[in-house]
MDTraj code that builds the backbone (N, CA, C; nanometers):
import mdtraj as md
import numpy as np

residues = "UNK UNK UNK UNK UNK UNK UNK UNK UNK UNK UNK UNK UNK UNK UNK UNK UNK UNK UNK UNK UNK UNK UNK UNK UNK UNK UNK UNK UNK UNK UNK UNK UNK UNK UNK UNK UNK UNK UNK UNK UNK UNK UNK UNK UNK UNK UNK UNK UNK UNK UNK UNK UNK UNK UNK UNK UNK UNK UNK UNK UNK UNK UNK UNK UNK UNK UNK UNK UNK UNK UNK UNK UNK UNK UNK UNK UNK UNK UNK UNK UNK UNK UNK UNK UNK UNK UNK UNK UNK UNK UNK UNK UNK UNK UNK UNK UNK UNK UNK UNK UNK UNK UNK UNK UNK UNK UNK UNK UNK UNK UNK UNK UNK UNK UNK UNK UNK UNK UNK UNK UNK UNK UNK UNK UNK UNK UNK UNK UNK UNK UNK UNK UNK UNK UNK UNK UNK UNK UNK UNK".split()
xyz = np.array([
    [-0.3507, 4.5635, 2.2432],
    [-0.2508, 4.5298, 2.1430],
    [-0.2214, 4.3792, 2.1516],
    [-0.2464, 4.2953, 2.0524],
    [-0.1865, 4.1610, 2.0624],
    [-0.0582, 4.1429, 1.9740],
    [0.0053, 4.1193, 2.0598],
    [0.1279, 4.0666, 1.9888],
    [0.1638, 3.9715, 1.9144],
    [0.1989, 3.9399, 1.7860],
    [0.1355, 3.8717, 1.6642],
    [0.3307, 3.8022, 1.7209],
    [0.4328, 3.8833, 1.6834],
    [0.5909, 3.8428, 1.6344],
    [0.6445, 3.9709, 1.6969],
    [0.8318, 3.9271, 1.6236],
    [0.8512, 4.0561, 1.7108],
    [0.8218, 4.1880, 1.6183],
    [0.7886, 4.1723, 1.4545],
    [0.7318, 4.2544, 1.3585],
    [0.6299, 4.3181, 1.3286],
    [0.5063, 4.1871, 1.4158],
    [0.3576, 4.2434, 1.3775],
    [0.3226, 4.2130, 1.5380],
    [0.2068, 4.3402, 1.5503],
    [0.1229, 4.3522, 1.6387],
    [0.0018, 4.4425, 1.5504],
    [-0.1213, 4.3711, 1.6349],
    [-0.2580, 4.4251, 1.5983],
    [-0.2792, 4.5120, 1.6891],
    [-0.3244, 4.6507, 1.6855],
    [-0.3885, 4.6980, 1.7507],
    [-0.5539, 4.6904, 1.8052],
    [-0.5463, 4.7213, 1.9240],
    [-0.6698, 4.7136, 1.9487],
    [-0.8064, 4.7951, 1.8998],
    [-0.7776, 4.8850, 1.8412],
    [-0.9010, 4.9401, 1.6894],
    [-0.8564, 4.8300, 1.6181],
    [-0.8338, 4.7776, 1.6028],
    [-0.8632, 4.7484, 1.4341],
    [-0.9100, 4.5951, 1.4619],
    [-0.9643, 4.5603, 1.5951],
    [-1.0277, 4.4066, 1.6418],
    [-1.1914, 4.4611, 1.6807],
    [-1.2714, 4.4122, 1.6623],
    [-1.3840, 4.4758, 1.7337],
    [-1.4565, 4.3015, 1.7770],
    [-1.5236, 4.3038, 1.9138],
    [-1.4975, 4.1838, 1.9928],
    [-1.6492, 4.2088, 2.0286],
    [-1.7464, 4.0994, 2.0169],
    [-1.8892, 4.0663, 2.0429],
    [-1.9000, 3.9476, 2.1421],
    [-1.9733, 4.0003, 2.2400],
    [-2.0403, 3.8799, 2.3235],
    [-2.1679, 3.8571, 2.2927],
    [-2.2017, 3.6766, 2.2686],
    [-2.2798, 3.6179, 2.2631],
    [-2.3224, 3.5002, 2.3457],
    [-2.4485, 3.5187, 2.3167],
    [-2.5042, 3.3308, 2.3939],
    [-2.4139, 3.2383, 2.3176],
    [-2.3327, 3.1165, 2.3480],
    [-2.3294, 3.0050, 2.3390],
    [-2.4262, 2.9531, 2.2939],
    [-2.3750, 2.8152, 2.1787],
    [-2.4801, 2.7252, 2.1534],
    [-2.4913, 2.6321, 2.2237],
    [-2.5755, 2.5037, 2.2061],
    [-2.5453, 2.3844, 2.2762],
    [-2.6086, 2.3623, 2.4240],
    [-2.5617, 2.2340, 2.4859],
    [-2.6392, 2.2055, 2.6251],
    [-2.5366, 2.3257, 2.7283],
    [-2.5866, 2.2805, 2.8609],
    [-2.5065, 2.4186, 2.9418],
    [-2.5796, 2.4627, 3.0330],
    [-2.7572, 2.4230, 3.0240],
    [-2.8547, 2.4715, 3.0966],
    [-2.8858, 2.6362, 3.1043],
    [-2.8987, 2.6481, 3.2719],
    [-2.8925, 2.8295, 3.2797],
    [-2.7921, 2.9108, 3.2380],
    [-2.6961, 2.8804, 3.2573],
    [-2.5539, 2.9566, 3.2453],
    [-2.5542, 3.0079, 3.0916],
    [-2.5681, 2.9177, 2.9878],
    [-2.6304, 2.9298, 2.8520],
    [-2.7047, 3.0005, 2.8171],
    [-2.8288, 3.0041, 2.8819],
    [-2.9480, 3.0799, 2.8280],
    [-2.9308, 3.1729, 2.9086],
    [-2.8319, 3.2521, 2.9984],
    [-2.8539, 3.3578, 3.0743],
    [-2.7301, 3.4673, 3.0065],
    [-2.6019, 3.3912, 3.0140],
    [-2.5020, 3.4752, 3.0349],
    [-2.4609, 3.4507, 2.8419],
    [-2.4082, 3.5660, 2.8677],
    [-2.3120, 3.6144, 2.6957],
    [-2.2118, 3.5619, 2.7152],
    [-2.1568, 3.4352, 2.7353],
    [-2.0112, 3.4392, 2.6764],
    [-1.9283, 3.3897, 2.6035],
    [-1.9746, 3.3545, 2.4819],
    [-1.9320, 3.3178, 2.3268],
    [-1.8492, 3.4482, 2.2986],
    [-1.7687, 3.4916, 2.2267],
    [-1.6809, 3.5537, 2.2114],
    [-1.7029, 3.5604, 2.0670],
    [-1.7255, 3.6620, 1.9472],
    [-1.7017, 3.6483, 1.7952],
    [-1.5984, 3.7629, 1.7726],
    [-1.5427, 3.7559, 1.7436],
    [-1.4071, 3.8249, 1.6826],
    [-1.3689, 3.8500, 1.5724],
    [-1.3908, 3.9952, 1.5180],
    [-1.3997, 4.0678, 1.3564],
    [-1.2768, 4.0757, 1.3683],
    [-1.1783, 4.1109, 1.2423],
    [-1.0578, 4.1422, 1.2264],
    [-1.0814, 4.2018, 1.0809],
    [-1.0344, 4.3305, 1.0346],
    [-1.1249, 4.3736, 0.9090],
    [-0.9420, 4.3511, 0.8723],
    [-0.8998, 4.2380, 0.7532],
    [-0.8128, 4.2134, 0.7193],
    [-0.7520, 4.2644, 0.6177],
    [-0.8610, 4.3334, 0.5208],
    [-0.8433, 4.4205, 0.4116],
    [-0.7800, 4.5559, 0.4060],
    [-0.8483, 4.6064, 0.5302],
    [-0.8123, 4.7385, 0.5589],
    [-0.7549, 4.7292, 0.7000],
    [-0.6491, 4.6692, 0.6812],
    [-0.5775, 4.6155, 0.7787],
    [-0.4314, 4.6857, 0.8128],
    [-0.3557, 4.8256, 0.8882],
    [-0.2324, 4.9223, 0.8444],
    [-0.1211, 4.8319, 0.9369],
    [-0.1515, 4.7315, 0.9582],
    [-0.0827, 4.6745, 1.0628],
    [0.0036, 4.4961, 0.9847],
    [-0.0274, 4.5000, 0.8753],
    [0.0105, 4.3651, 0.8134],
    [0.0416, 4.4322, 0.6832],
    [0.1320, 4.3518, 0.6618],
    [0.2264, 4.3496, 0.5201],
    [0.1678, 4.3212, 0.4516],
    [0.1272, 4.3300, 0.3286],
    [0.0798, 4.3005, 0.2136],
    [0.0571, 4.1706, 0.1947],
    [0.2016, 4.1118, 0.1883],
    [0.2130, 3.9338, 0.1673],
    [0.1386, 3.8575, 0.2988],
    [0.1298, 3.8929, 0.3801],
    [0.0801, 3.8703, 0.4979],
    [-0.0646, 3.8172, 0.5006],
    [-0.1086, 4.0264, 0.4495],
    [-0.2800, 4.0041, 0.4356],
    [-0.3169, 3.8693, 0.3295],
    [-0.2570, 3.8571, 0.2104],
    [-0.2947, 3.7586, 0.0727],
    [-0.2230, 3.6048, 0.1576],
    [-0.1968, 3.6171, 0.2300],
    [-0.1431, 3.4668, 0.2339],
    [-0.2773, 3.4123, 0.3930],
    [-0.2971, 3.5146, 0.4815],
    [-0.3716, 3.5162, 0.5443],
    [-0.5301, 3.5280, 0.5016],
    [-0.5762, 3.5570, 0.4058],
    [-0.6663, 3.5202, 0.3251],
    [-0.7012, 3.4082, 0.2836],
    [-0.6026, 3.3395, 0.2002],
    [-0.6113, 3.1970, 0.1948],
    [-0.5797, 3.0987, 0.2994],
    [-0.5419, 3.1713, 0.4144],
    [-0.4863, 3.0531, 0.5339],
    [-0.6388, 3.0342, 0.5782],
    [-0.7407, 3.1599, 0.6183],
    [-0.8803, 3.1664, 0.6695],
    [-0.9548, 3.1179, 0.6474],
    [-0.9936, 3.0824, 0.4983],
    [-1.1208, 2.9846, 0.4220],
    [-1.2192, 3.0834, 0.4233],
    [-1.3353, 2.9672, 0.4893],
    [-1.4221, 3.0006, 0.5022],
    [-1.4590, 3.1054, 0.6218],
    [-1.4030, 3.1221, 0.6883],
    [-1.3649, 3.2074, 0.8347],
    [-1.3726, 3.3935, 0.7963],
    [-1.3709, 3.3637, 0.6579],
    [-1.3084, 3.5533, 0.6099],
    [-1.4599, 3.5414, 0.5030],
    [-1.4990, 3.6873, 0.5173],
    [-1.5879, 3.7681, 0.4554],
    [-1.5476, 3.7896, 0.2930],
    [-1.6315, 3.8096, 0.2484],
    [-1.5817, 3.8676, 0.1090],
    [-1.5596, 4.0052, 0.1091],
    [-1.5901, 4.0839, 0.1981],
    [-1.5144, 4.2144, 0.2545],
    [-1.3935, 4.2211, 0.2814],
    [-1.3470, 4.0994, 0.3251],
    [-1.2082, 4.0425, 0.3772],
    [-1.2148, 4.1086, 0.5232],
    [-1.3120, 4.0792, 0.5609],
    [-1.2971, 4.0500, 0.7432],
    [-1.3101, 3.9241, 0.8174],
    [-1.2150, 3.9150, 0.8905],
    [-1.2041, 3.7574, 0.9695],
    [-1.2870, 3.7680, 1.0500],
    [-1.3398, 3.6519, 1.0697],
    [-1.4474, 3.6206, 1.1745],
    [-1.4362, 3.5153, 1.2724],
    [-1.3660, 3.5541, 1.3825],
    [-1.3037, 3.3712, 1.4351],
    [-1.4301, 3.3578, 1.5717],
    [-1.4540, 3.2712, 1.6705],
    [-1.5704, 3.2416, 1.7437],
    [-1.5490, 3.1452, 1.8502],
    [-1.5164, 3.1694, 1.9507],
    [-1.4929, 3.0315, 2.0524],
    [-1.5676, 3.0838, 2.2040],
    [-1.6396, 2.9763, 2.2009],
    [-1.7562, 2.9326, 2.2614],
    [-1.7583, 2.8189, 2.4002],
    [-1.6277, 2.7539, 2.4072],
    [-1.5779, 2.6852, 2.4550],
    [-1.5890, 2.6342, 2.5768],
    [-1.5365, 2.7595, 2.6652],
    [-1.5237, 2.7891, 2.7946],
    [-1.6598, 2.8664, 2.8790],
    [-1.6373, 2.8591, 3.0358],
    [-1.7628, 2.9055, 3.0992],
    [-1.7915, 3.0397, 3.1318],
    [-1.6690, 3.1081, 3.0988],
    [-1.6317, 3.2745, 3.1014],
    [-1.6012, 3.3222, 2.9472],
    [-1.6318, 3.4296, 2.9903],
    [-1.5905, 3.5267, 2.8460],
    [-1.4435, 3.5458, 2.8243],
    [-1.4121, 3.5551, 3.0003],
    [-1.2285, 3.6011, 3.0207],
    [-1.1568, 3.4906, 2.9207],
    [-1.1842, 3.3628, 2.9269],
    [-1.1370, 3.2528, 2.8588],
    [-1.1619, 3.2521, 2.7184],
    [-1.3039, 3.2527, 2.6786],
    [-1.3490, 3.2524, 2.5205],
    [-1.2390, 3.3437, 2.5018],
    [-1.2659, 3.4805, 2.5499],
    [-1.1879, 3.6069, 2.4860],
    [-1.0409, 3.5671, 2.4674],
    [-0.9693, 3.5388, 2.5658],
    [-0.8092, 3.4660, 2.5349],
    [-0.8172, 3.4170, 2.4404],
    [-0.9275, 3.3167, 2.4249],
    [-0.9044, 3.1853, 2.3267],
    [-0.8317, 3.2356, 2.1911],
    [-0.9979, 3.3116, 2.1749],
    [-1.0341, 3.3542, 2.0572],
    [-0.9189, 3.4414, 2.0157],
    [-0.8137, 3.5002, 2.0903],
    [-0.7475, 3.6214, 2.0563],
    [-0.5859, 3.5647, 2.0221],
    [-0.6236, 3.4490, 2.1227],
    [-0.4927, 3.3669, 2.1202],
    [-0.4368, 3.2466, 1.9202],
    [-0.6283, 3.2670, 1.9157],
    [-0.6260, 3.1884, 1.7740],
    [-0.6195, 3.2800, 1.6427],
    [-0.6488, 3.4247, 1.6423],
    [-0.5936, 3.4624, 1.5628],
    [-0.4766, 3.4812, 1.5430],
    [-0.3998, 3.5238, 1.6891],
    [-0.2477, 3.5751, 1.6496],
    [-0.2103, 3.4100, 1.6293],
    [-0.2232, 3.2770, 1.6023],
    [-0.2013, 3.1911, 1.5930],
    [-0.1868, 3.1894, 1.4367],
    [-0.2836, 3.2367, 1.3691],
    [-0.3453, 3.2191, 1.2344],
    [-0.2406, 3.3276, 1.1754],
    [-0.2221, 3.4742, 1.1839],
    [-0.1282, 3.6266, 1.1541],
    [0.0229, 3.4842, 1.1878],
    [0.0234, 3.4058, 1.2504],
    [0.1661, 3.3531, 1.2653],
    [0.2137, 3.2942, 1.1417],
    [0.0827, 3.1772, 1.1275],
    [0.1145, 3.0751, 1.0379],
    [0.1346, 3.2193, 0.9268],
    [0.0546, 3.2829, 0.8633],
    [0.0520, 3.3762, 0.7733],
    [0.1656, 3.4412, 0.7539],
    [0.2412, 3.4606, 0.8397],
    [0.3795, 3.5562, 0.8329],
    [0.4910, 3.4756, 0.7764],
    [0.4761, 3.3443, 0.7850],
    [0.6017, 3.2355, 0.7610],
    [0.5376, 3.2201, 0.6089],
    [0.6982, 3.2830, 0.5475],
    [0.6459, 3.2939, 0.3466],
    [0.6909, 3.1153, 0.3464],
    [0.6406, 3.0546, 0.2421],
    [0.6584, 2.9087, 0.1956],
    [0.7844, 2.9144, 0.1245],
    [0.8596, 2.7872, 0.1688],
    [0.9724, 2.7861, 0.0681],
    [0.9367, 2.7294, -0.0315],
    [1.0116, 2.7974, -0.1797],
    [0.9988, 2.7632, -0.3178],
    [1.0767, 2.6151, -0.3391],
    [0.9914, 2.5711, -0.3882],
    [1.0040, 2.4284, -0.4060],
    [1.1153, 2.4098, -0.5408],
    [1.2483, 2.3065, -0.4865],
    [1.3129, 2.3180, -0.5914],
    [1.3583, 2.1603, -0.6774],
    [1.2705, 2.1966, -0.7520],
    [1.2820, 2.1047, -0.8939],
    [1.3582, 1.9742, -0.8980],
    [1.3683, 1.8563, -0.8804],
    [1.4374, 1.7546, -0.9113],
    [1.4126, 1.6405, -0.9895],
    [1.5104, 1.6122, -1.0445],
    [1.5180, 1.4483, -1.1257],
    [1.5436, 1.3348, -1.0743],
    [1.4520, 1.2403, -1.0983],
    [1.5076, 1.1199, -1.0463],
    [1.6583, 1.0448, -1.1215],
    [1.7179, 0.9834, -1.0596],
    [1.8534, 0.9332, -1.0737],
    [1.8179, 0.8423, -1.1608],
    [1.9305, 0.8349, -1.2262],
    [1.9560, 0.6875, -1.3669],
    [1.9046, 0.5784, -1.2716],
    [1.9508, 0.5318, -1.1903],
    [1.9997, 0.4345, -1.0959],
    [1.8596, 0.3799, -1.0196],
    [1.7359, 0.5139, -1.0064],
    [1.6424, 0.5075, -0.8913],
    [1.5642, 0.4586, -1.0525],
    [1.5832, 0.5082, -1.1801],
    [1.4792, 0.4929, -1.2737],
    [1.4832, 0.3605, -1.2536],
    [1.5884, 0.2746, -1.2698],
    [1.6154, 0.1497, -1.3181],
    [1.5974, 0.0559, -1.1984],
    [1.6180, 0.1228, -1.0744],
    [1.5202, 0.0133, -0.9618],
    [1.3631, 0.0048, -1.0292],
    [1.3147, 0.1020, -1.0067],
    [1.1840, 0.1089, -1.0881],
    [1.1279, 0.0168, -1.1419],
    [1.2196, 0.0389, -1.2608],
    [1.1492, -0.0967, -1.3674],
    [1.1957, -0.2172, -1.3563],
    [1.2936, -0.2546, -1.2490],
    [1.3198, -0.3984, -1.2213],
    [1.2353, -0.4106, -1.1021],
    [1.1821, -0.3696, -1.0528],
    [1.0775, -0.3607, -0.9543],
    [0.9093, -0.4157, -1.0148],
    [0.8780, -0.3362, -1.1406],
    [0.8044, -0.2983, -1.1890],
    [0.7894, -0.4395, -1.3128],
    [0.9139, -0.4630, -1.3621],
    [0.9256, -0.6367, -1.4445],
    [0.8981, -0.7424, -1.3299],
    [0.9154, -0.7335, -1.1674],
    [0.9568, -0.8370, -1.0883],
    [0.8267, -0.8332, -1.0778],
    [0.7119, -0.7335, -1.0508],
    [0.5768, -0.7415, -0.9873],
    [0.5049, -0.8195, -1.1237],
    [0.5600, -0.8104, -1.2442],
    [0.4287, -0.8194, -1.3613],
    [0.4400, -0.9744, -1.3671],
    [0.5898, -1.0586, -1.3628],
    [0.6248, -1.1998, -1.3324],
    [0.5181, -1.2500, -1.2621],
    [0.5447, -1.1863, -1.1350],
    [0.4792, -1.2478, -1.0417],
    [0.3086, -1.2751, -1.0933],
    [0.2998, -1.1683, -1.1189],
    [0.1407, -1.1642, -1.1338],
    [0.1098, -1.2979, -1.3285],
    [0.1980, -1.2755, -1.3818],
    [0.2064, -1.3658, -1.4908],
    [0.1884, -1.4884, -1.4221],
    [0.2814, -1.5005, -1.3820],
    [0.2861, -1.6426, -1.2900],
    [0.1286, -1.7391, -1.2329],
    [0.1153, -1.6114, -1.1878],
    [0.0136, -1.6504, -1.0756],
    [-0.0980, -1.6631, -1.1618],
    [-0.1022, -1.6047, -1.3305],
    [-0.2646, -1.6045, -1.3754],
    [-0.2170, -1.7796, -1.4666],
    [-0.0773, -1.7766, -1.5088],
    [-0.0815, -1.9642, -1.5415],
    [-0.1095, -2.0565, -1.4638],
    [-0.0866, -2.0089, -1.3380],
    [-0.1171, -2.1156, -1.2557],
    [-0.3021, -2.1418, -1.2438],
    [-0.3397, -2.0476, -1.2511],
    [-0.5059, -2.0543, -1.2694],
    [-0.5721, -2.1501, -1.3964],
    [-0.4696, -2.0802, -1.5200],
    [-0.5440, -2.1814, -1.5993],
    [-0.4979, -2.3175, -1.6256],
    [-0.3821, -2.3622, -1.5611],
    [-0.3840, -2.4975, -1.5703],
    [-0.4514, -2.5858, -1.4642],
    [-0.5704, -2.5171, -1.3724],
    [-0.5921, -2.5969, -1.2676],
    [-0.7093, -2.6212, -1.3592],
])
top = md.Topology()
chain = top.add_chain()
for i, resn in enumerate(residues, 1):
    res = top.add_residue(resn, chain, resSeq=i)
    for name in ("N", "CA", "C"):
        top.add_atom(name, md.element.get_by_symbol(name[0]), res)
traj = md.Trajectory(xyz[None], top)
C-alpha cells in the first residue's frame, strides 16, 4: 500500500513492478544484475482515485501515460533495486500528490485608471527618447 495523503492510498494490486537491466556505463553489475525498476500504474481503471484526480493526473504525466491510460514511471538510478524500487514508488505518490491539489480559479482583474496612465506616460517618455535620438543622427 503506498500512501499517496491522508485520502488516497494505492493499493498494491493495482501497481505491477518489473525488474530490468539498466542502461548506460556500470560495467558487470549492469550487464549482470536487474535493477532498473519500471512501474505500471493502470490509471484508468484505477478504484482508488477520484475522478478529478485520475483527469488531472493524466495531464500532469505527458508522455509517461499510455493511451490505455497506464503510467509508466522508470528509475534506473541507483545500484540496488531496494533503492530504484523506493525511488520509483516514492515518484509516483509524488506525481497522485501534485494531482490531488485542484488549481485555483483564476480571478479576473482590471488594470487601474492610474496604472493605465503610468503606462502611457511611460510609453510617450520611451518614444521622445527614441525621437530624440533618431534627430540627432540626421543632423550629424
Amino acid at each position: 500500500m503506498i500512501r499517496v495523503s491522508d485520502t488516497i492510498s494505492i493499493p498494491e494490486t493495482e501497481i505491477e513492478e518489473r525488474f530490468i537491466r539498466a542502461s548506460g556505463p556500470g560495467g558487470q553489475n549492469v550487464n549482470k544484475v536487474s535493477t532498473a525498476v519500471e512501474l505500471r500504474f493502470d490509471v484508468a481503471s484505477s478504484e482508488s482515485l477520484p475522478p478529478a484526480v485520475r483527469v488531472r493526473l493524466r495531464r500532469l504525466a505527458g508522455r509517461r501515460m499510455t493511451k490505455e491510460g497506464v503510467l509508466v514511471l522508470r528509475a534506473e538510478g541507483h545500484r540496488t533495486q531496494e533503492l530504484n524500487r523506493a525511488e520509483v514508488r516514492e515518484r509516483l505518490a509524488e506525481l497522485v500528490r501534485r494531482a490531488s491539489v485542484e488549481p485555483k480559479r483564476r480571478i479576473r482583474t482590471r488594470p487601474s485608471q492610474a496604472s493605465k496612465v503610468r503606462r502611457l506616460e511611460r510609453k510617450a517618455r520611451r518614444g521622445e527618447i527614441k525621437r530624440l535620438r533618431s534627430a540627432k543622427l540626421s543632423l550629424e
